[in-house]
Structure formats: C-alpha cells, structure tokens
TORVO-937987 format. One record per residue (C-alpha): z, x, y; residue in three letters. Coordinates in nm, 4 decimals. Each point is the difference from the previous one (the first is absolute). Layout:
// residues N
(r (Z X Y) "ALA");
...
END
This chain:
// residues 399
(r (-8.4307 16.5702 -14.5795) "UNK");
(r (-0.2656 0.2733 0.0198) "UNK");
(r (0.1521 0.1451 -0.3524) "UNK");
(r (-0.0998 -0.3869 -0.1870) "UNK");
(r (-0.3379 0.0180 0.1391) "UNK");
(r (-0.0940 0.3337 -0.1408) "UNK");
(r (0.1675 -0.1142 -0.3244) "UNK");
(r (-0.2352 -0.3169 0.0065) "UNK");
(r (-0.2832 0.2075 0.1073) "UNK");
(r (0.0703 0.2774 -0.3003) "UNK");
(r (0.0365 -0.3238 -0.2237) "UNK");
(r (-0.3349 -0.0733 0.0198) "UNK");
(r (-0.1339 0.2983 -0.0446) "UNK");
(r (0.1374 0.0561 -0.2782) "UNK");
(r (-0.1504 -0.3418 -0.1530) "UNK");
(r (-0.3797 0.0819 0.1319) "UNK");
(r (0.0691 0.3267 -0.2012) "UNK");
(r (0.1232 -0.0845 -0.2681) "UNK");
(r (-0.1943 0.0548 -0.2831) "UNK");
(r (0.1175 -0.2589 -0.2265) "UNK");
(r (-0.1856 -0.3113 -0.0742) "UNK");
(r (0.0627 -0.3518 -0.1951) "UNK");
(r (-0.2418 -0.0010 -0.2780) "UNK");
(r (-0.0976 -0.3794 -0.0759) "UNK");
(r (-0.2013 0.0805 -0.2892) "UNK");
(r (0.0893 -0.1488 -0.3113) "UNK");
(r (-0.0180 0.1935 -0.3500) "UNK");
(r (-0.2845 -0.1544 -0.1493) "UNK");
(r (-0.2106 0.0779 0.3430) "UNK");
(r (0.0980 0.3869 -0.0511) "UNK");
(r (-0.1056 -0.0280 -0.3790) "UNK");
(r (-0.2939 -0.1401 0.1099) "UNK");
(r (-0.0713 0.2686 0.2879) "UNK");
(r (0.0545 0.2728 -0.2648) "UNK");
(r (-0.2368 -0.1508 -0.2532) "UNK");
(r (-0.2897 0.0042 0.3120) "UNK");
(r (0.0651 0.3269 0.0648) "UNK");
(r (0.0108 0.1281 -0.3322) "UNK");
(r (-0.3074 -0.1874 -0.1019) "UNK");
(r (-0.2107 0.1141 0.2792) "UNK");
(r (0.0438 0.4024 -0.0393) "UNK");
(r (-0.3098 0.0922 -0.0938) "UNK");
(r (-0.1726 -0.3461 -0.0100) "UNK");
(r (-0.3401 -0.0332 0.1156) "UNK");
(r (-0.1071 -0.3262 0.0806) "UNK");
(r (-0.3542 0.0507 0.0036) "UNK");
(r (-0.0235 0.0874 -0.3642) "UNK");
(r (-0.0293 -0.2616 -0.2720) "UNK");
(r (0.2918 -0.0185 -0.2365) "UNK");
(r (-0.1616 0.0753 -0.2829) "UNK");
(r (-0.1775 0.2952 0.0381) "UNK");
(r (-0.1153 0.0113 -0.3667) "UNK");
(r (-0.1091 -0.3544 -0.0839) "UNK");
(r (-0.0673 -0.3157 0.1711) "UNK");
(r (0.2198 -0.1906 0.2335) "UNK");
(r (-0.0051 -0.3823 -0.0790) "UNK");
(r (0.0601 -0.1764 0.3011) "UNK");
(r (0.0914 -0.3720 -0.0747) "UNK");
(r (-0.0990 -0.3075 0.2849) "UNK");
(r (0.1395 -0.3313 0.0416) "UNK");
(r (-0.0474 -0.2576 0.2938) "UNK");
(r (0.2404 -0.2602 0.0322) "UNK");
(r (-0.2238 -0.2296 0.2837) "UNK");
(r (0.1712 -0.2070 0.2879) "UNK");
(r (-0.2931 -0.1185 0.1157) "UNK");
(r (-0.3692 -0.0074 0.0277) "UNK");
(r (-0.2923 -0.1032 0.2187) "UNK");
(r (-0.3547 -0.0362 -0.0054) "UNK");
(r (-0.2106 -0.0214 0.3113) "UNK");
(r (-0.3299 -0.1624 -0.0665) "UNK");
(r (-0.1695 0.0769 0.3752) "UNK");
(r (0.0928 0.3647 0.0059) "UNK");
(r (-0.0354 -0.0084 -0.4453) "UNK");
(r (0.3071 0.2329 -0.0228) "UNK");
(r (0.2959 -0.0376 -0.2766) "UNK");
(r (0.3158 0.1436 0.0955) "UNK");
(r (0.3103 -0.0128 -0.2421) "UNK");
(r (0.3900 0.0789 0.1557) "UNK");
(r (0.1960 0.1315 -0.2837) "UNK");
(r (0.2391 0.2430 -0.1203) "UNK");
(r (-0.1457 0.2809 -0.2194) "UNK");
(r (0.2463 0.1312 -0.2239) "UNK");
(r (-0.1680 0.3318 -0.0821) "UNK");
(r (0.2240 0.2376 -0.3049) "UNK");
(r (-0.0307 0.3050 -0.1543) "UNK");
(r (0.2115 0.3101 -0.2021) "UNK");
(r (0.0601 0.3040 0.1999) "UNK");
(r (0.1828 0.2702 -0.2318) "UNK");
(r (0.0541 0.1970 0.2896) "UNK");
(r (0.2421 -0.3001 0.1827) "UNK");
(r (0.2707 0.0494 -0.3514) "UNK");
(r (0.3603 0.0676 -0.0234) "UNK");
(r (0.2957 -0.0449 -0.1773) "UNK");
(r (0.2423 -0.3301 0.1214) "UNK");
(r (0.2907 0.1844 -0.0847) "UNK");
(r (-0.0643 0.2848 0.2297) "UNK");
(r (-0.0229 -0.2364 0.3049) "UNK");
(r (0.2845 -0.1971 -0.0800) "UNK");
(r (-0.1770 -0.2682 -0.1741) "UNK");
(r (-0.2935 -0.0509 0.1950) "UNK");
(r (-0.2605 -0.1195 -0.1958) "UNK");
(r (-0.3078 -0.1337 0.2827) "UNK");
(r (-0.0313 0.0950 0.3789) "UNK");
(r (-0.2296 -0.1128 0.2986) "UNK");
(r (-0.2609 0.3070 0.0974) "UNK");
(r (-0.1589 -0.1021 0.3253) "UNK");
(r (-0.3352 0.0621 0.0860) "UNK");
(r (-0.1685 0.3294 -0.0612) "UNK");
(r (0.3098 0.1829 -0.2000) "UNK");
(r (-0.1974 -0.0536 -0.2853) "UNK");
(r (-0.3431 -0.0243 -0.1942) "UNK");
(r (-0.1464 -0.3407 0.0644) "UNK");
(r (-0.3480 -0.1268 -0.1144) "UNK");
(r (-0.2500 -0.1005 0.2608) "UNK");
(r (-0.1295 -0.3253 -0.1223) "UNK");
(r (-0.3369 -0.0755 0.1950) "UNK");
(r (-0.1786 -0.3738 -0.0033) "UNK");
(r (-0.4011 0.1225 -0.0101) "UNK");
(r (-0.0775 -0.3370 0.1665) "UNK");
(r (0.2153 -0.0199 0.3045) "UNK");
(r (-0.1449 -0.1219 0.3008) "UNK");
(r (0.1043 0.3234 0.2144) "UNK");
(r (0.1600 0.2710 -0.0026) "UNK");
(r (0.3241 -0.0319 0.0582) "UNK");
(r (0.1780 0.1453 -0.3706) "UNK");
(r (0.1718 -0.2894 0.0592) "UNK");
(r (0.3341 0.1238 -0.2794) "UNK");
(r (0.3027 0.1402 0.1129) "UNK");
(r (0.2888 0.1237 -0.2030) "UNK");
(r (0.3492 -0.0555 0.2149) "UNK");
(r (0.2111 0.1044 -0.3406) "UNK");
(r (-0.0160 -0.0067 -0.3565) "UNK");
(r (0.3029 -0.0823 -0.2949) "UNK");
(r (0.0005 0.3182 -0.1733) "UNK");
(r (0.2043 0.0103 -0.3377) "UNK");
(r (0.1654 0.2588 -0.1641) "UNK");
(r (-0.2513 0.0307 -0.2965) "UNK");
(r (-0.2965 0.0903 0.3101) "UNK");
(r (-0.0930 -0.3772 -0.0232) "UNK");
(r (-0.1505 -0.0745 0.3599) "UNK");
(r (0.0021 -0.3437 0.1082) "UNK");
(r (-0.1939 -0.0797 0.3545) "UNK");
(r (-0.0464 -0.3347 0.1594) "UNK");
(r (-0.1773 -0.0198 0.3187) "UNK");
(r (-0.1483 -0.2606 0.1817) "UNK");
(r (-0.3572 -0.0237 0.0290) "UNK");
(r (-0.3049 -0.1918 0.1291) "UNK");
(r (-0.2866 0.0435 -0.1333) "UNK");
(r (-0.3749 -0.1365 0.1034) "UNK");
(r (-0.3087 -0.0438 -0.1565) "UNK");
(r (-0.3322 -0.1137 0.1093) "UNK");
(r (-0.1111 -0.3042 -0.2344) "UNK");
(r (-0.2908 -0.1434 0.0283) "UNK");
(r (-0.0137 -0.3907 -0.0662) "UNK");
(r (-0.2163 -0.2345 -0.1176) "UNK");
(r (0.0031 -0.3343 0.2008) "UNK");
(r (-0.2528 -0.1729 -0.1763) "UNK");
(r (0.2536 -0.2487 -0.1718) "UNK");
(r (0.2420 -0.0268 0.3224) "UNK");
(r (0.2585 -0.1766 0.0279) "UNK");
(r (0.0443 0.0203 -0.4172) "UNK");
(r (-0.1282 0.3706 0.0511) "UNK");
(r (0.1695 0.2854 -0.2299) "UNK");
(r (0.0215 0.3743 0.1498) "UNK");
(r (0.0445 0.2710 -0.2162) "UNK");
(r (0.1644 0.3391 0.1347) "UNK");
(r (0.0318 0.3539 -0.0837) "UNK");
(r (0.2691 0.2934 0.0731) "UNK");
(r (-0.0948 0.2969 -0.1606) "UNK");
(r (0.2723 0.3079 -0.0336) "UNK");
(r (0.0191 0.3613 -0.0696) "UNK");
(r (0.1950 0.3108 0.0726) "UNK");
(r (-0.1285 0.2200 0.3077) "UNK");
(r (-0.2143 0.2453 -0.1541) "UNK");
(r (0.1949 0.2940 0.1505) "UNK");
(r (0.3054 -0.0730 -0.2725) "UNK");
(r (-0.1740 0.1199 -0.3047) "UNK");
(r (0.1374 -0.1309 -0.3700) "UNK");
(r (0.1528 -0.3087 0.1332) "UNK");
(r (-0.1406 -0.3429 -0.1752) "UNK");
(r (0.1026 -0.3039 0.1016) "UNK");
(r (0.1018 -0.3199 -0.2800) "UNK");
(r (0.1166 -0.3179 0.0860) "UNK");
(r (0.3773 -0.0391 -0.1041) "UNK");
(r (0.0204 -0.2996 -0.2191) "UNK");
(r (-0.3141 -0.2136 -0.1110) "UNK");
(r (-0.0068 -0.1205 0.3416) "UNK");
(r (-0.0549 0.2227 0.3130) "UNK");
(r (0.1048 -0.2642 0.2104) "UNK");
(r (0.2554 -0.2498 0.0091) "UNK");
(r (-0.0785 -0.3013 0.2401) "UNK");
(r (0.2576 -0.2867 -0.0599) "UNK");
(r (-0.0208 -0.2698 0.2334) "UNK");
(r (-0.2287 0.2080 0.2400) "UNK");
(r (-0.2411 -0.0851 -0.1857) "UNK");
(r (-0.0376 -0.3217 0.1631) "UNK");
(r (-0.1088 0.0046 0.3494) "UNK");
(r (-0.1134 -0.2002 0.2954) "UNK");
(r (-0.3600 0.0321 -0.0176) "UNK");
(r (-0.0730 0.1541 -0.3339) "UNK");
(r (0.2000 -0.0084 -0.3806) "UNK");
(r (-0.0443 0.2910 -0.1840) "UNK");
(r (-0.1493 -0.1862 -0.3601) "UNK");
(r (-0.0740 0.3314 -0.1802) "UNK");
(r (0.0895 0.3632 -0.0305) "UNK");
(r (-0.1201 0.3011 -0.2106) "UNK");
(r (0.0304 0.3711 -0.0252) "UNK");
(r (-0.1949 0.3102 -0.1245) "UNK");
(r (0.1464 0.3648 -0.0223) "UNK");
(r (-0.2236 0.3000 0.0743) "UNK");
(r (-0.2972 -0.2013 0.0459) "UNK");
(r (-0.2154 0.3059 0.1316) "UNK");
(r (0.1243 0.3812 0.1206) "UNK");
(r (0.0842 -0.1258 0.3486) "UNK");
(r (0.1080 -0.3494 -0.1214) "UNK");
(r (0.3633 0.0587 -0.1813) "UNK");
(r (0.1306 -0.4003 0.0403) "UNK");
(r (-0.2086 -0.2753 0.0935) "UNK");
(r (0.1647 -0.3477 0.0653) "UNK");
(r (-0.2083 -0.2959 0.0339) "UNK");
(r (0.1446 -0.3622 0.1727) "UNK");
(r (-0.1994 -0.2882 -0.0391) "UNK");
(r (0.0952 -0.2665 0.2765) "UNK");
(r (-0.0498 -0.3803 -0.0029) "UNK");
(r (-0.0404 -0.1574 0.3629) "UNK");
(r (0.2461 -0.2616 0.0866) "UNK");
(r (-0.2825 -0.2336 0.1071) "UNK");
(r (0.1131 -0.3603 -0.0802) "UNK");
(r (0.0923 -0.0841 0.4229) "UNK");
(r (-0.3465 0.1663 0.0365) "UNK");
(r (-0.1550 -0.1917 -0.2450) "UNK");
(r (0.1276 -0.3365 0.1282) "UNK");
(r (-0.1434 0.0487 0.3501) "UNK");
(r (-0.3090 0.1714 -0.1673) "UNK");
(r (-0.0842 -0.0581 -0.3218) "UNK");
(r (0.0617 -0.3819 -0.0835) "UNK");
(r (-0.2130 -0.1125 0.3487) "UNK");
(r (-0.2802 0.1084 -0.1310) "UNK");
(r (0.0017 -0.1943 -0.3187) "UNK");
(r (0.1056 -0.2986 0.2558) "UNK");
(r (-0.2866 0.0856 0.2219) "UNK");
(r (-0.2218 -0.0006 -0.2880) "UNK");
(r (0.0885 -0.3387 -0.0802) "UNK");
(r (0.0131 -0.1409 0.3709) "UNK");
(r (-0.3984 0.1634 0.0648) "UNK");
(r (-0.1281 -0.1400 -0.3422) "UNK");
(r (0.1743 -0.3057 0.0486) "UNK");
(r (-0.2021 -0.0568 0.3197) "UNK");
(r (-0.3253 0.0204 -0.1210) "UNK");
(r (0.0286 -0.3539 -0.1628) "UNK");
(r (0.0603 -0.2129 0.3239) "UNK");
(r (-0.2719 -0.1842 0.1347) "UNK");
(r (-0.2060 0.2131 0.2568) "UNK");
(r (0.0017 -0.2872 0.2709) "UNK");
(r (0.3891 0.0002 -0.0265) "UNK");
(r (0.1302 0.2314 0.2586) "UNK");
(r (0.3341 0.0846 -0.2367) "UNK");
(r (-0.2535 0.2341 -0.2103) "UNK");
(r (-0.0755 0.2440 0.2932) "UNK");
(r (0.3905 -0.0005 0.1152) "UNK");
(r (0.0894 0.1404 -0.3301) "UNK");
(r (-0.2354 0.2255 -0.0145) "UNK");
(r (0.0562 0.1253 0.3281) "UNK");
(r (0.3988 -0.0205 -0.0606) "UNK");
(r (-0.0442 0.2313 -0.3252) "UNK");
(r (-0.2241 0.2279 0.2427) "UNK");
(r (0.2746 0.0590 0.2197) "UNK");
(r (0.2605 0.0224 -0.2537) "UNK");
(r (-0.2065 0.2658 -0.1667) "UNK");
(r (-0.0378 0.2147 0.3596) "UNK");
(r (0.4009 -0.0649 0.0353) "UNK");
(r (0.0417 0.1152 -0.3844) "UNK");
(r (-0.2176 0.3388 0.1181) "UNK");
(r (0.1857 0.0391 0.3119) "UNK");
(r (0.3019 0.0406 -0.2172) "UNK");
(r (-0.1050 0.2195 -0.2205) "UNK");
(r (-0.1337 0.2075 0.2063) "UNK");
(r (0.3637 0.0756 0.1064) "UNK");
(r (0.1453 -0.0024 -0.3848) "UNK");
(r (-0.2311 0.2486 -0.1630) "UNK");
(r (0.0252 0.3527 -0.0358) "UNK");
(r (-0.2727 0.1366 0.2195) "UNK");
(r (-0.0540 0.3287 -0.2064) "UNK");
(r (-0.1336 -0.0689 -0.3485) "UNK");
(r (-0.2372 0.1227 -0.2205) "UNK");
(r (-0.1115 -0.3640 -0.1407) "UNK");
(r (0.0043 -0.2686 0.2054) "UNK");
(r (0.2525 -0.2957 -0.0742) "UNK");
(r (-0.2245 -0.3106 -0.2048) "UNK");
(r (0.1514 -0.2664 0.1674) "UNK");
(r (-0.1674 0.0973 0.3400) "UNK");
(r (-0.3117 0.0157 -0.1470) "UNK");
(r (0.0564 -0.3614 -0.1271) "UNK");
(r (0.1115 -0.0824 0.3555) "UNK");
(r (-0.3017 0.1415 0.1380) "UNK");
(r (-0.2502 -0.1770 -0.2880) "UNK");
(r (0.1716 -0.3254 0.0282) "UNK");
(r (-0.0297 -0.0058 0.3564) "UNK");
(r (-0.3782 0.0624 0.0299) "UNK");
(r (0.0073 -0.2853 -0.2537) "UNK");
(r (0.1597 -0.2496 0.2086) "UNK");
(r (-0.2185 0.1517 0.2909) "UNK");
(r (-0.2952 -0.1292 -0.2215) "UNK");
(r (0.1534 -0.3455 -0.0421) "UNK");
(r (0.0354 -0.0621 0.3312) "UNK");
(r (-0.3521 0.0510 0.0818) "UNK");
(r (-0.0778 -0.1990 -0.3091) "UNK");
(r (0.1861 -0.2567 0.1187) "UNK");
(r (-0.1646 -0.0427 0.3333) "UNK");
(r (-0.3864 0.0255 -0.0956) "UNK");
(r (0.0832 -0.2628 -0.3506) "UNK");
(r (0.1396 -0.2088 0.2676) "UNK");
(r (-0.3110 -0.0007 0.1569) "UNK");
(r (-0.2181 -0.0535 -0.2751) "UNK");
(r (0.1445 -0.3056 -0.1642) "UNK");
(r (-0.0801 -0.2404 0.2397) "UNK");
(r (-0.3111 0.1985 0.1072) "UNK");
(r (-0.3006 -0.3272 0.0154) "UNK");
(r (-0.3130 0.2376 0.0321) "UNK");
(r (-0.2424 0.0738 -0.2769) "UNK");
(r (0.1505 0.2568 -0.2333) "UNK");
(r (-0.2116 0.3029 -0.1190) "UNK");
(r (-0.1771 0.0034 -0.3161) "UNK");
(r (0.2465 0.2712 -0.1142) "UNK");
(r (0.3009 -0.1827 0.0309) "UNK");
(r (-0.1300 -0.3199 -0.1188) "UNK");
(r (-0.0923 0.1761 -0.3267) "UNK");
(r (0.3704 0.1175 -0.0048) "UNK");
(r (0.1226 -0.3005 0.0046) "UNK");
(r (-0.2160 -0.1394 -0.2376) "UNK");
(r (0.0412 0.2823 -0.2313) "UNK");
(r (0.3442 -0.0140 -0.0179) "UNK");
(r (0.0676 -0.4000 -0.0001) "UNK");
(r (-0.2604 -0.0649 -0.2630) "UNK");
(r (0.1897 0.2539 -0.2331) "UNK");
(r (0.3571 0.0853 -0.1572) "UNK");
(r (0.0413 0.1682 0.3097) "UNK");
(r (0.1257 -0.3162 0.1578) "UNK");
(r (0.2881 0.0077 -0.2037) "UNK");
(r (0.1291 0.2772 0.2110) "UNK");
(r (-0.0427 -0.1723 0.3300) "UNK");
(r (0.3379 -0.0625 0.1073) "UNK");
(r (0.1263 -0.0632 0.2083) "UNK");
(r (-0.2972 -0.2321 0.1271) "UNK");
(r (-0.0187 -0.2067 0.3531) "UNK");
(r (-0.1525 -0.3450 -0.0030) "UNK");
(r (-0.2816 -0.0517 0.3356) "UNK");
(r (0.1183 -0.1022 0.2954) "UNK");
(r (-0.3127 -0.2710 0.0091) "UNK");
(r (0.0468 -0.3025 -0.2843) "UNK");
(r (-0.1192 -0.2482 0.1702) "UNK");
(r (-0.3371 0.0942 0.0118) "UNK");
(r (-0.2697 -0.0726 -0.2725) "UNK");
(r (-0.0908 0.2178 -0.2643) "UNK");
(r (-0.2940 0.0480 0.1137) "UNK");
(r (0.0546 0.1192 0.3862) "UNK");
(r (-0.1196 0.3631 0.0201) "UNK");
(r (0.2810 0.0578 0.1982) "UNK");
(r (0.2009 -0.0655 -0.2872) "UNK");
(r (-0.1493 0.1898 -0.2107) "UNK");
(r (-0.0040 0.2822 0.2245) "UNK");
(r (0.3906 -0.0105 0.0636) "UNK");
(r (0.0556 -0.0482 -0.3593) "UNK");
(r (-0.1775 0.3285 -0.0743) "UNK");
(r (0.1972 0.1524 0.2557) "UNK");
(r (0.3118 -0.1142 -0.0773) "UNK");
(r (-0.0887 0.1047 -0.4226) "UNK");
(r (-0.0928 0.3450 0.1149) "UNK");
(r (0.3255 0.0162 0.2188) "UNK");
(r (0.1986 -0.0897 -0.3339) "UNK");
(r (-0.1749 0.2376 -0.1838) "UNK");
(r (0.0401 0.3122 0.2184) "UNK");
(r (0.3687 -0.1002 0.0613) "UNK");
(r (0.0648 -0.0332 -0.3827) "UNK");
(r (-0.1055 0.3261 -0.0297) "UNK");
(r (0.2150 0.1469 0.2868) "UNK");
(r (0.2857 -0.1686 -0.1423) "UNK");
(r (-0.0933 0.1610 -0.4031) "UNK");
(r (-0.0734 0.3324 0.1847) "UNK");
(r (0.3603 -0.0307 0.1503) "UNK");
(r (0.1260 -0.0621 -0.2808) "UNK");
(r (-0.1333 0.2696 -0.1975) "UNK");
(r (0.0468 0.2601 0.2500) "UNK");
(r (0.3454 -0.0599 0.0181) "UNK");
(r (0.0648 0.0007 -0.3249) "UNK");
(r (-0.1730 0.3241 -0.0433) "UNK");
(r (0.2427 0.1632 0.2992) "UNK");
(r (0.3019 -0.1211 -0.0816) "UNK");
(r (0.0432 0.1729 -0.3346) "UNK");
(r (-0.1724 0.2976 0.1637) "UNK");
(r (0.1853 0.0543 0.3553) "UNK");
(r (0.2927 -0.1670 0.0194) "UNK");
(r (0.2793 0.2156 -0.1166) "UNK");
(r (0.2069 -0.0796 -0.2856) "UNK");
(r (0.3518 0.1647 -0.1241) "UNK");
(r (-0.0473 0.1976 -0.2525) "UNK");
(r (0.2497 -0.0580 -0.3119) "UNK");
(r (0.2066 0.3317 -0.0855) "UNK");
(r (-0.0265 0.1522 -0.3217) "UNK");
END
C-alpha cells in the first residue's frame, strides 16, 4: 500500500513538471503574432510615417446622436470618427504571412494622429484609440467613439421658431508636424436619421477645410427648434388674447361683462408669463419677442382697465363739464370726425327735454366718453397690429 502512494505521489510530480503544454492557438493567430513582431522591430511610434512629405490624415463622423442645451448653450454630438491614413512603415507581403492581408494593432503599437477640437468645453482630449484595421498596403483604418462639445451661443429672439447655428472646429495637435487633416468624401459627416432629434432638427450643414493655420476642418450645423407643442401653448394665445382685449373695448362701459374680460385676459396674460417663465431658456443673448409682447400687451390691458372704470364714471357724470372737454366734443361731433365714433352709447336720460341743462351736461359727458373710448379701441387696434407682425414668432420656411 505504501509502494501505490509514492507511485501516485511521483505521478504528480511528474505532471507539475512537465514541461509540455497544449497550445490552443490557431495558425492564423501565430501568422498574425509574427507579422506584430516583425513590424514593430525598429518602429517608432512617435515619428510620422512619412518623414519626407506630408501625412494626409482623412476624418469621417458617422453621428448617433446629438443634443443642444439652450440654458447651459452647449452642442454636443455622439458619433463615431472614422479617422484613416497610409503608414509605409505598417507593409508586408500576404504571402509571407500565410495570406494575411489586414490585422487589428491596438492602441499605441503604432503612429496615430492626435485630432484636437479647438472649441471643446474642457479639457478632457476627449479621443481614444482602442485599435485600428491595419491593411497590408499600410492603409490604417481607426474608429473610435467620441463626444465632442462645443459652446454655442444662441439667439432666442425668435423662440419657439428659433434657429441655432453651431461650430466644431478641428486640427491636428501642433506637436505632430506635417500632418493635414481633409474630410474623406464631400461630406465630413454622415448624420442619417440622427439628424432628427427631440428638441432640435438639424436643417443645414456646411464645411470649410483649412480655414486659418490653427483651423484645419470646420463643420457648421444649423438646427431648427421643434417648437410647434411650444407654440400652441405660447404662440397662438397671444393672437387669441389680442382678439379677446380688443374685443372688449366695444362693450358698453355701464355693462359689467366689459371689465370681466378685461380682467379675465389680465389674468390669462400673468398665467401665460408664469409659464414662460418656466419654458424659456434663461441664458440668452437676445431676449425671446414674444415676452416682450406679453409684457406690452399686458400694460395695455392694465390701461383698459383703468379706462374702463373712470369712462364709467364719466358718462353719466350730471355736473357742468369744463370748457375743454366741451370744445372736444364739439370739435369732433361737428366734423368728419364723428364718423369714427363707434362704437357710441345713447344717454341714460330721454325723457327729459332738450333743453334741461342736465341733459345737456350728460350728453356732453356721455359724447366725450365715446370719443375717448373710440380712440382706446383704434389705439388697440393699431398697437396690436403693429406687435403682432413684430413679436410674435413665426416659423421660418427652409430654403
């Protein structure tokens, strides 16, 4: 019994030993582990790969998705950036490798290009290389992921039919002499559907190569604002406001319906702040329109409702009537001026004589009444339709 134990025991020692190991690696994988090493002797990475002339570095983005953020007024794009270039250094022949014609070089076995955004928001480089496609004619195919921000500032003066336009700017670090970068394609970017988001459409885009010594690619996006559920809540009360305050202004004075609607649109105009107070980007350089015709057409109906009260008070008013406001009122009756009386309130007192001076006094009162309300009502009028062509948004057709 003691003789099988040491036999076990010598058993496996000999296995921990034993210098003989499975090797799991498949043919192609030890062509491809030669090529590496064989392509590496000698190979600096730091150096361009043309030493003698100029190494063309060709850009792509293929965007997922996009986003523009109108409080903090920064554009950030999520893409892939397919970055190529010719290495002759990175050549061999297939047949010498069994066949192999492209390989994966991981990060850092090889010259890559540092390709810099000059606008980024920090300074995080923001572009890493995991591994590149290399071929066996030194073609060098990268694709890494990459976000990139810009700051952009935005223009809110036509909100919520407001269009943004934003900038990336690119170049190579200015540590890799020789190396220009060209958009690959007549397009350096490739959006798709992502073109299309939730807040913003992307309407417009247009390019410029080597726009200044720093400046090597410069992409431009114009973006449309999705505003028609804005517009709806925003936008098309006003014009109904508009309509409700004028409206107003031709009910009798005595009839208590005039001073509820005017002091309904009041409130509907505070609510109609209150709202967009929450909606609207709070850091802009211009200042959206259509809360500047908020703010005008409420002081407006303000003005109304004042006018309402103290015309209310002067039509059936029985004393004596100043010199000034009787000539008013003769001025005015006794000319063309008449004509644009309207709407006009009959006295109160008809069964009186003609000749009561009471009459005559509440007549002139109630003229003069007409009067200044006809011209509230063509001042209204007038204002409004001086504002709404000038502050209330409208979308702008695309061309």
């Amino acid at each position: 019994m003691v003789w099988l134990t040491h036999l076990i025991f010598l058993s496996f020692l000999h296995l921990f030993r034993c210098d003989c190991v499975l090797n799991h690696q498949s043919l192609e994988e030890a062509w491809e582990k030669q090529l590496h090493k064989d392509l590496m002797k000698g190979y600096d990475w730091s150096e361009n790969p043309n030493t003698c002339n100029v190494t063309e570095v060709k850009i792509k983005f293929l965007m997922k998705s996009f986003n523009l953020d109108s409080d903090t007024e920064i554009f950030t794009m999520y893409s892939i950036m397919i970055v190529s270039w010719t290495d002759e250094r990175l050549k061999w022949n297939p047949s010498d490798y069994g066949g192999l014609t492209e390989s994966y070089f991981f990060k850092m076995e090889h010259w890559v290009p540092f390709v810099e955004w000059i606008s980024r928001t920090d300074f995080d480089f923001g572009l890493y290389y995991d591994e590149c496609n290399v071929e066996n004619t030194g073609y060098v195919v990268c694709s890494p992921r990459v976000l990139v921000e810009t700051q952009c500032t935005t223009k809110m003066s036509n909100w919520p039919y407001d269009t943004q336009t934003c900038t990336l700017d690119f170049t190579i670090s200015e540590y890799q002499k020789d190396v220009h970068l060209i958009p690959k394609g007549k397009r350096a970017v490739s959006m798709g559907g992502a073109g299309y988001g939730p807040e913003f459409t992307i309407v417009d885009y247009h390019q410029v190569s080597n726009t200044s010594d720093k400046v090597q690619l410069r992409m431009t996006f114009v973006l449309d604002r999705n505003g028609e559920h804005l517009a709806s809540v925003i936008v098309f009360p006003a014009i109904l406001l508009s309509i409700l305050t004028a409206s107003s202004i031709i009910l009798d004075v005595s009839d208590r319906k005039r001073l509820l609607m005017i002091l309904f649109s009041m409130l509907c105009h505070c609510f109609y702040l209150s709202e967009m107070g929450w909606e609207i980007p709070k850091h802009s350089v211009e200042p959206p329109t259509i809360l500047l015709f908020y703010r005008s057409s409420m002081l407006l109906t303000m003005f109304l409702v004042f006018a309402t009260v103290i015309l209310g008070k002067l039509r059936n008013k029985e004393t004596a009537p100043p010199a000034w406001v009787s000539s008013v009122y003769s001025i005015v009756l006794n000319s063309h001026g008449k004509y644009f009386i309207w709407p006009r309130w009959k006295t109160n007192i008809e069964l009186l004589t003609s000749e009561d001076d009471d009459v005559k006094s509440v007549e002139v009162w109630n003229g003069f009444a007409n009067i200044v309300n006809s011209v509230c009502f063509f001042f209204s009028v007038i204002v409004y339709s001086i504002m709404i062509p000038m502050c209330v948004p409208k979308q702008q057709p695309f061309t």
